[in-house]
C-alpha positions as CSV (number, residue, x, y, z in Angstrom):
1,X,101.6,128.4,93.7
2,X,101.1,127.1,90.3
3,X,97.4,126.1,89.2
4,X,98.7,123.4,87.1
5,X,96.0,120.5,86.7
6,X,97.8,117.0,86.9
7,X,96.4,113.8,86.6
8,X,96.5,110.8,88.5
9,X,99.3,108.7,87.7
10,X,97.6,105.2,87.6
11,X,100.6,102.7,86.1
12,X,100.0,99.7,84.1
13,X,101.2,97.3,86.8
14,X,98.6,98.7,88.9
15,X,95.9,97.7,86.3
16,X,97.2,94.3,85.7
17,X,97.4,93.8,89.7
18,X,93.8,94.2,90.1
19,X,93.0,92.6,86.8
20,X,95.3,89.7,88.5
21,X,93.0,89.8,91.8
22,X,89.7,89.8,90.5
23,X,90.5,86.6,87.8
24,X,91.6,84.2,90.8
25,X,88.1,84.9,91.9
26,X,85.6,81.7,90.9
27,X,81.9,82.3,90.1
28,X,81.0,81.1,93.4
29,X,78.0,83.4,95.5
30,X,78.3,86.7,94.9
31,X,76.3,89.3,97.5
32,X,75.0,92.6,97.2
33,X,73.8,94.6,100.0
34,X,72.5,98.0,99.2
35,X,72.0,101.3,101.4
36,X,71.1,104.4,101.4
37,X,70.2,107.7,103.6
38,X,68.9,110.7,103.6
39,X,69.0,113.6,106.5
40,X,68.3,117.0,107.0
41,X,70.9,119.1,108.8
42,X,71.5,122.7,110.6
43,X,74.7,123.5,110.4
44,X,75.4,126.8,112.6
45,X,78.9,127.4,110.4
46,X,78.9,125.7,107.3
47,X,82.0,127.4,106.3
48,X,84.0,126.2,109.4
49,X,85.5,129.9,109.7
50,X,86.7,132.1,112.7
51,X,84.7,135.0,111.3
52,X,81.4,135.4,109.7
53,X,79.6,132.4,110.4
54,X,77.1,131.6,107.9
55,X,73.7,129.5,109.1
56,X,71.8,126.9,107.3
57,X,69.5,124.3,106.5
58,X,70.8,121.4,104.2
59,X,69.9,118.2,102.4
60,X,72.3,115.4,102.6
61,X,71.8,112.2,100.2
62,X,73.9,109.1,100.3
63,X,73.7,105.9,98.3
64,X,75.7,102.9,97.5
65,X,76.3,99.0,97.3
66,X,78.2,96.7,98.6
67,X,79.1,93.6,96.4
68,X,80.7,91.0,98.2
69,X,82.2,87.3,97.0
70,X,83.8,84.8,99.4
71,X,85.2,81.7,99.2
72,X,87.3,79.2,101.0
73,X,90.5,80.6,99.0
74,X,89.2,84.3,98.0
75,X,87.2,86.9,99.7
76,X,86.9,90.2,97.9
77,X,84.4,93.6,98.4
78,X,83.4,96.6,95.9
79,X,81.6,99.6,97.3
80,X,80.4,102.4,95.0
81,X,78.9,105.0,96.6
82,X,77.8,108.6,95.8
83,X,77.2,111.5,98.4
84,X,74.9,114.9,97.6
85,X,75.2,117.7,100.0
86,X,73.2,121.0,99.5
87,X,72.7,123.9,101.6
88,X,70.1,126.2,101.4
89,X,71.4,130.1,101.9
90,X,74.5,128.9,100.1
91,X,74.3,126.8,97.1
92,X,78.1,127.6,95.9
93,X,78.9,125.1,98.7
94,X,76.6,122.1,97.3
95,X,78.9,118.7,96.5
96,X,78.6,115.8,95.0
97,X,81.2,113.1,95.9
98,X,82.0,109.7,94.8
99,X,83.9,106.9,95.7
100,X,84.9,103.5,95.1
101,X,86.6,100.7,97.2
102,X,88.1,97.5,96.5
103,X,89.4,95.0,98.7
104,X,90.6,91.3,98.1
105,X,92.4,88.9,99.9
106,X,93.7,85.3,98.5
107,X,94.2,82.7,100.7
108,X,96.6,80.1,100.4
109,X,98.6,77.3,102.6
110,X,101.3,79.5,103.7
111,X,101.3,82.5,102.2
112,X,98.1,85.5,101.6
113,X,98.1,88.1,99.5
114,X,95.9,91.0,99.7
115,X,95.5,94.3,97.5
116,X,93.1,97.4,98.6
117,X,92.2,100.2,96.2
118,X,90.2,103.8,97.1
119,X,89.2,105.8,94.3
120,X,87.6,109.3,95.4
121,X,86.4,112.4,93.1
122,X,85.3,114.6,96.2
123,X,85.1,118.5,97.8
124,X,87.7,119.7,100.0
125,X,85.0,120.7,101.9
126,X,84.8,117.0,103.3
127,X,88.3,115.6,102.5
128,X,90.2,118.6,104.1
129,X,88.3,118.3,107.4
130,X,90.8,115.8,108.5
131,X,93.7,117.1,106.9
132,X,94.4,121.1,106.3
133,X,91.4,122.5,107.8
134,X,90.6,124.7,104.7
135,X,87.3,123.8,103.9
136,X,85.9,127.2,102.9
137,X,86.2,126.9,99.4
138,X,84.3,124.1,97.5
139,X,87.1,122.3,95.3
140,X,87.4,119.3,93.7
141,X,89.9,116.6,95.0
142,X,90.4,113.4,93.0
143,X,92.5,110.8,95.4
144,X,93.6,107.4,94.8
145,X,95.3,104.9,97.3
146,X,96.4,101.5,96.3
147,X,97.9,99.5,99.1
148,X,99.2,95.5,97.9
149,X,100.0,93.4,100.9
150,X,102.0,89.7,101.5
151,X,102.0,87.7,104.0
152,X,104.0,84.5,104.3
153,X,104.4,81.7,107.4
154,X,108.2,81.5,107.7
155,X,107.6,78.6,110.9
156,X,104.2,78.1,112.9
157,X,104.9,80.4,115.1
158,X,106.4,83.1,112.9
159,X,105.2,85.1,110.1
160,X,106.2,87.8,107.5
161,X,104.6,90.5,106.4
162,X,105.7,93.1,103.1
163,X,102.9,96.0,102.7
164,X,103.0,98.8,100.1
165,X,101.3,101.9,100.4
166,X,100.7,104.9,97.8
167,X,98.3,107.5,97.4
168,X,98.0,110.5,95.9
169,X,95.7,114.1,95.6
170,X,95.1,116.4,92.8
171,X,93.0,119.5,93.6
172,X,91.5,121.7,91.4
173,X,92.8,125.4,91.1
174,X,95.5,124.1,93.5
175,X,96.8,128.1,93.7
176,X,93.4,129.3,94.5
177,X,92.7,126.9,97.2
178,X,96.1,126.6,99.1
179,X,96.5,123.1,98.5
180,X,99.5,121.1,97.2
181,X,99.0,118.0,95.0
182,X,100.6,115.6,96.4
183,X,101.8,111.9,96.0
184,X,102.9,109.9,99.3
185,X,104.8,106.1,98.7
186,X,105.6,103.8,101.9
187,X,107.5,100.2,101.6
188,X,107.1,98.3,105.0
189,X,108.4,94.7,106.0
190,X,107.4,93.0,109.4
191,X,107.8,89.8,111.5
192,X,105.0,88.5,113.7
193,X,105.3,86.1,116.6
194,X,103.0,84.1,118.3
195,X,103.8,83.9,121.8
196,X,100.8,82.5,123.3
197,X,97.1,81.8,121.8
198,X,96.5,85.3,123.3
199,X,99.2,87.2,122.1
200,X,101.6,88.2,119.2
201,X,104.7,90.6,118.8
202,X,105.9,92.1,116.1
203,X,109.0,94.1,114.9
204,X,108.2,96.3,111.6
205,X,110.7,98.7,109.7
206,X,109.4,101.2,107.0
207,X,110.4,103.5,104.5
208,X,108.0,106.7,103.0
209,X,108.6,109.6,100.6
210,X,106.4,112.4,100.1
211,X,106.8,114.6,97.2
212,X,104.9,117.9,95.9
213,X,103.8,117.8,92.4
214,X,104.1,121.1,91.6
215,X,107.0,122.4,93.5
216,X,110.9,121.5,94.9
217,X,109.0,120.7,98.6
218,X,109.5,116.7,99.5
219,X,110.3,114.5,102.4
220,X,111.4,110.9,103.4
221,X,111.2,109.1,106.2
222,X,112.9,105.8,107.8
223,X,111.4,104.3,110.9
224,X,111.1,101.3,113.0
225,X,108.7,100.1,115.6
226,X,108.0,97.2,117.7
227,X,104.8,96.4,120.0
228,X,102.1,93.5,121.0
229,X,99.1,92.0,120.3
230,X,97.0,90.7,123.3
231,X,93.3,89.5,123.9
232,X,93.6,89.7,128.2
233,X,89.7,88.5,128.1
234,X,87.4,87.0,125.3
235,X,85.9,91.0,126.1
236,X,88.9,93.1,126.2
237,X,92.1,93.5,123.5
238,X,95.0,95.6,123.7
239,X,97.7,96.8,120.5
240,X,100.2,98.8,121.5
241,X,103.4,99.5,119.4
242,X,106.5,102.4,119.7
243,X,109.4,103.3,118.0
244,X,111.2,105.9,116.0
245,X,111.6,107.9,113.3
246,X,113.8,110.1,111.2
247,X,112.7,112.7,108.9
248,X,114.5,114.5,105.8
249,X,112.6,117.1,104.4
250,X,113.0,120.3,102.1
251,X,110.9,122.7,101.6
252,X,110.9,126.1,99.6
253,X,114.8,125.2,99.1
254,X,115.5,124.7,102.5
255,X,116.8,121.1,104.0
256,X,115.4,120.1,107.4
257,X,116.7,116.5,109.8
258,X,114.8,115.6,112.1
259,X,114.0,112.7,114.8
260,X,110.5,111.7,117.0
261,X,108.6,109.1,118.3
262,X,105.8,107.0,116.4
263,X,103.2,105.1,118.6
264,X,99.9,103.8,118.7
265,X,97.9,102.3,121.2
266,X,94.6,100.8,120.3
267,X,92.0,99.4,123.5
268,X,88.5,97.4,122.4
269,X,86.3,96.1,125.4
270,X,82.9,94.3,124.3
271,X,80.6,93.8,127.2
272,X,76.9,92.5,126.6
273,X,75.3,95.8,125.7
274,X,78.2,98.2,125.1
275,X,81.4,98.3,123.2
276,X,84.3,100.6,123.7
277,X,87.0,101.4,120.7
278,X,90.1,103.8,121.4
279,X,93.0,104.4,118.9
280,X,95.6,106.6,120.0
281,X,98.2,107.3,117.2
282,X,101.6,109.2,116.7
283,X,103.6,109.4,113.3
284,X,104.5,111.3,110.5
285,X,101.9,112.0,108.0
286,X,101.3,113.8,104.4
287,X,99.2,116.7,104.2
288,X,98.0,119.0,101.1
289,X,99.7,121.8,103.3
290,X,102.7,120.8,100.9
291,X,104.6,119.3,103.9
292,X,105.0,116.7,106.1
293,X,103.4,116.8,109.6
294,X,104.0,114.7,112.9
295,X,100.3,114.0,114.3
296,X,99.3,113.5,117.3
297,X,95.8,112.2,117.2
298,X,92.8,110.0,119.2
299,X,90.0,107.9,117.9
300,X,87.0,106.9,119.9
301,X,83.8,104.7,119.4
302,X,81.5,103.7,122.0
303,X,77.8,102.3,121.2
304,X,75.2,100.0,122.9
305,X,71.6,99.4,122.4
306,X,68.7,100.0,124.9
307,X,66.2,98.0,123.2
308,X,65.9,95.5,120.4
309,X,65.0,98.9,118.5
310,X,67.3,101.9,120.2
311,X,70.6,102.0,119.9
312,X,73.2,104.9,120.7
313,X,76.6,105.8,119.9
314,X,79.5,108.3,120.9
315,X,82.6,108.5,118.5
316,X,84.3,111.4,118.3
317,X,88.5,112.5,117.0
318,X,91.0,114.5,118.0
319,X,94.0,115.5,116.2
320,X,97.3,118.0,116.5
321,X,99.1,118.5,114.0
322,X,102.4,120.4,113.5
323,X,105.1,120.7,110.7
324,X,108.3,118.5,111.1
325,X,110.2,121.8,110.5
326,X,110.7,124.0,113.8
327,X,110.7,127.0,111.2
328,X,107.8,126.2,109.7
329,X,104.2,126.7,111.4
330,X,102.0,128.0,109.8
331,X,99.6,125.3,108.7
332,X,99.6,124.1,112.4
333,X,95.9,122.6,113.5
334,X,94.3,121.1,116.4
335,X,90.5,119.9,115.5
336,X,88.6,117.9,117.7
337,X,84.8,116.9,117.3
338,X,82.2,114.5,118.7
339,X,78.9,113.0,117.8
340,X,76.9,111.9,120.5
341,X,73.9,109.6,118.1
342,X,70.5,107.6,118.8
343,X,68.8,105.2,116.2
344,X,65.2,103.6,116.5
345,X,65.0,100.7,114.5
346,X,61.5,101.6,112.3
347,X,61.9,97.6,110.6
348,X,64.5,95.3,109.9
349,X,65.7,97.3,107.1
350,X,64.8,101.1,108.0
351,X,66.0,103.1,110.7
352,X,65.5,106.5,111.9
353,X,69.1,108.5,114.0
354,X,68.9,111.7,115.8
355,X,72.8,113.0,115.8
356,X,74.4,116.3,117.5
357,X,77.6,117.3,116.1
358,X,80.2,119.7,117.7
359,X,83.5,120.2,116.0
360,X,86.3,123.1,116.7
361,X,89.9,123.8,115.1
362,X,92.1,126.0,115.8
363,X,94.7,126.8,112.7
364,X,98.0,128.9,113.4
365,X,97.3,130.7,109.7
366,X,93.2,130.9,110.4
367,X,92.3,131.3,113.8
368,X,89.5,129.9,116.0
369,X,86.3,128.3,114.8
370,X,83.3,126.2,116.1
371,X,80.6,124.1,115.0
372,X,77.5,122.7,115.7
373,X,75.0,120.6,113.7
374,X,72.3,118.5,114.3
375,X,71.1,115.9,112.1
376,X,67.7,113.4,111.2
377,X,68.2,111.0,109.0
378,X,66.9,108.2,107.4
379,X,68.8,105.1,106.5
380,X,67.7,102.4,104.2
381,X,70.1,99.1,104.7
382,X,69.4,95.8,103.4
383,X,71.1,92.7,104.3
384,X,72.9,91.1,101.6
385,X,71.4,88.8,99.2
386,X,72.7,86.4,96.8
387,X,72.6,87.0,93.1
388,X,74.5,84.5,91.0
């Protein structure tokens, strides 16, 4: 693969859209709410490899704010943060990552228009967990996403909705690694309709093209879905949606058709103590494995408290994932991990979490590999506090 180092393409439309957002904003209350933590972990296979597993000791350190404005017509949020990872029998594998987020949303009589923007200069030894696997090697990735949204109220009762998603990935010695640069665009339009107080439908159709930087391999996709919103008690919710999708891909020179499903389910139930979160999720995705994959994949998040200073929580993912092409599987995955967590409350601003971590993959071009790790941490969070 060619170890070609790209850039970014940030366009000057996308500038001028968030310069355009953050002027509409008026020099009402503006928040900040810092945080920070720090935890030691042992990590029984830091590597996340089949063979060889390597045992330490690290240092994690994470630090950020969150500056927040909101008014009757704007509400809009910045997040820096930056994350320091060490290790202590490896220090080839230490990281420093940072990220930026930007969210705004403008309010008006009909019609709302929001824009969303991540910025990340990371290791693929944390963004690749949830993608190829291949977190081995300690390379930088530098990702943006930019995601404008409109909505506008056609009639009381119904509403449309245009979203625009891209993002892209750049990795460093991208021939070394294994990993593609990659850019991914998707255009979606949508009609909501309120059928009771309780519940909404909704019919959305969407286009998405996914295109390797550096080589021939790219992929579109047209699909269309439908599905429900309902709140069946002031405790429980349901979203559920289906649909299909079609795939053109090529990769290496070769053209591949293809046709699936695309679903989602998503369950919330608050009770007085407890809440429970499940996502279950079907569709087409990008990958840095320089091809398109159809994931399966389940998201869960269940905490309560015990005490007005113990708290727990569960949350944990699952994900399968497997190349559109029949042909083509070698950068086939399933990973799964949970974290099983208890806090103690030390004041209102300081707090004190015990977490066990298990994770396992299984990749069709790396074989089997588990993890455990076990954390104490720290975690300074302040609530936020008005500055102009």
């Amino acid at each position: 693969m060619n170890s070609k180092k790209t850039v970014v393409r940030i366009t000057p439309w996308v500038i001028g859209a968030v310069l355009t957002s953050s002027t509409t904003i008026t020099l009402a209350d503006w928040a900040v709410a810092p945080f920070a933590k720090s935890s030691i972990v042992f990590d029984d296979n830091i590597q996340f490899t089949s063979d060889d597993a390597q045992v330490s000791l690290g240092i994690n350190l994470d630090a950020g704010v969150v500056v927040s404005n909101e008014t009757e017509a704007v509400k809009t949020e910045v997040t820096p943060r930056v994350a320091y990872n060490t290790y202590v029998e490896d220090s080839g594998l230490n990281t420093v990552n940072a990220y930026l987020d930007f969210s705004t949303t403008s309010y008006g009589e009909r019609s709302d228009l929001g824009l969303d923007l991540r910025l990340a200069n990371d290791s693929t030894r944390t963004s690749e967990l949830s993608d190829s696997g291949r977190v081995s090697l300690n390379k930088r990735r530098t990702y943006f996403s930019m995601s404008p949204n409109w909505k506008y109220l056609l009639t009381p009762l119904i509403s449309m909705k245009v979203e625009y998603l891209f993002n892209g990935s750049q990795y460093e010695d991208s021939g070394e690694s294994g990993l593609n640069n990659y850019e991914f665009q998707r255009a979606r339009v949508g009609l909501d309709k309120r059928l009771s107080e309780e519940t909404d439908a909704f019919v959305r159709g969407y286009y998405q093209r996914y295109k390797v930087l550096e080589l021939t391999n790219k992929a579109r996709s047209f699909g269309l879905e439908g599905g429900y919103n309902t709140e069946w008690t002031p405790k429980f919710s349901t979203r559920a949606a289906i649909g299909a999708v079609a795939t053109e891909s090529t990769v290496e020179g070769v053209d591949d058709d293809s046709t699936g499903v695309s679903a989602s389910i998503g369950l919330r139930y608050r009770a007085e103590t407890t809440s429970y979160h499940v996502q279950i999720r079907s569709a087409v995705v990008p990958s840095s494995a320089g091809e398109v994959f159809h994931q399966n994949s389940v998201r869960f998040d269940i905490t309560g408290t015990r005490t007005t200073q113990v708290s727990w929580s569960v949350r944990g993912d699952w994900i399968d994932r497997s190349a559109v092409r029949e042909e083509s599987d070698q950068s086939d995955r399933t990973y799964y991990r949970i974290n099983p967590t208890i806090t103690y409350k030390l004041t209102q601003d300081w707090s004190l979490a015990f977490r066990y971590g298990f994770s396992y993959q299984k990749r069709s071009d790396g074989g089997n590999a588990t993890r455990n790790q076990a954390y104490i941490g720290l975690t300074y969070r302040k609530a936020p506090s008005v500055i102009y």
